[in-house]
N, C-alpha and C positions, 0 to 999 in steps of 0.2 A: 207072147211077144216080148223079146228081150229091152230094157230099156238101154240107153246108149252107154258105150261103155267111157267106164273112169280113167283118167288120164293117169298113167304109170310117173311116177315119180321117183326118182331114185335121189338119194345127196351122198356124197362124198365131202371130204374137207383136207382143203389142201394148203397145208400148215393152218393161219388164224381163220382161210376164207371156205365161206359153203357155198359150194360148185351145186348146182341142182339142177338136174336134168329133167326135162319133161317131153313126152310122148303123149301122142293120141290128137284129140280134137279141142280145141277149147271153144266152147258155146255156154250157151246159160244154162246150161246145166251141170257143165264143169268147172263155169267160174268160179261158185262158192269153193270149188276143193283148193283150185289152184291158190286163190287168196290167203283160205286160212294156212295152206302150210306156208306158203311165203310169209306172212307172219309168224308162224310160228318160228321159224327157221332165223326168223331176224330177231325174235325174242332172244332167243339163247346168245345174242351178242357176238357173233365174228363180226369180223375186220371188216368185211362185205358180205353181201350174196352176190353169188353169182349163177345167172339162171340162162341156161342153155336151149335156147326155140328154136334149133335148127330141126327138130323132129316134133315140133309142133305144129301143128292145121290147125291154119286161123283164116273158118268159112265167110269171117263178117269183121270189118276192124274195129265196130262196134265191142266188142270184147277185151281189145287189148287194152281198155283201160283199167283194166284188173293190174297192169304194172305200175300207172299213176294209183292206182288206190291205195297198193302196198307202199308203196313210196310216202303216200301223204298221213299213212296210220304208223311209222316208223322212222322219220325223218329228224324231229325234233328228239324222241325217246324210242327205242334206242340209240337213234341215229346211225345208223346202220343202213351206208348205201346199197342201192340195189342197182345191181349192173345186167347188162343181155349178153347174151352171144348169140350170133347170125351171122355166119361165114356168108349166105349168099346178099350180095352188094344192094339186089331191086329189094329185096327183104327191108334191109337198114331203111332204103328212102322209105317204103314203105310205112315202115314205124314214124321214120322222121314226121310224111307226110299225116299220119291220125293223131300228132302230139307229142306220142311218147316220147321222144326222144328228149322233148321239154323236161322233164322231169326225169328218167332215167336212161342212160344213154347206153346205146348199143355198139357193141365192138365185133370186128371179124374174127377173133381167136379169144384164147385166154390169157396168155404172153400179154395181148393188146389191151386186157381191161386191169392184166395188176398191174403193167406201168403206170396206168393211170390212177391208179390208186395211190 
């Protein structure tokens, strides 16, 4: 029996900021992946992260505070905010409505989170 599989991660950097794409499922089993590279990826000090959930499945919103956790282990040191992308709009309230967006906010494009950078 295969166990479930691990979220595909890709990053790009576009000029000072990490664009970081993710794919798959996120549950408790792929939380711990998805954290530690977000950490890691904010280690290395850009400008922002920028993390793309349009091709992410998220079964339980119980989960998504894997992006307050990143936020709260990187805020003060590096400081290095952490932004979303989620072109679909019930997506964003979504986030809004489990917190996230309390602590790291979501945009519809890319354009829309480096102005606000």
């Amino acid at each position: 029996m295969a166990g479930p599989a691990a979220l595909r991660i890709e990053h790009r950097f576009l000029n000072d900021v990490a664009v970081v794409v993710v794919d798959g499922t996120l549950d408790l089993a792929s939380y711990p992946q998805l954290r530690d590279d977000l950490i890691k990826t904010a280690l290395d000090v850009p400008r922002a992260v920028v993390v793309d959930i349009s091709s992410l499945d998220v079964p339980t919103g119980a989960t998504l505070s894997v992006f307050a956790t990143v936020w709260m282990r990187v805020c003060d040191w590096p400081g290095v905010p952490i932004l979303l992308l989620e072109p679909d709009a019930r997506s964003r309230e979504w986030l809004r409505d489990h917190g996230v967006a309390r602590f790291v906010p979501a945009f519809a494009d890319l354009d829309q989170a480096l102005r606000w950078l």
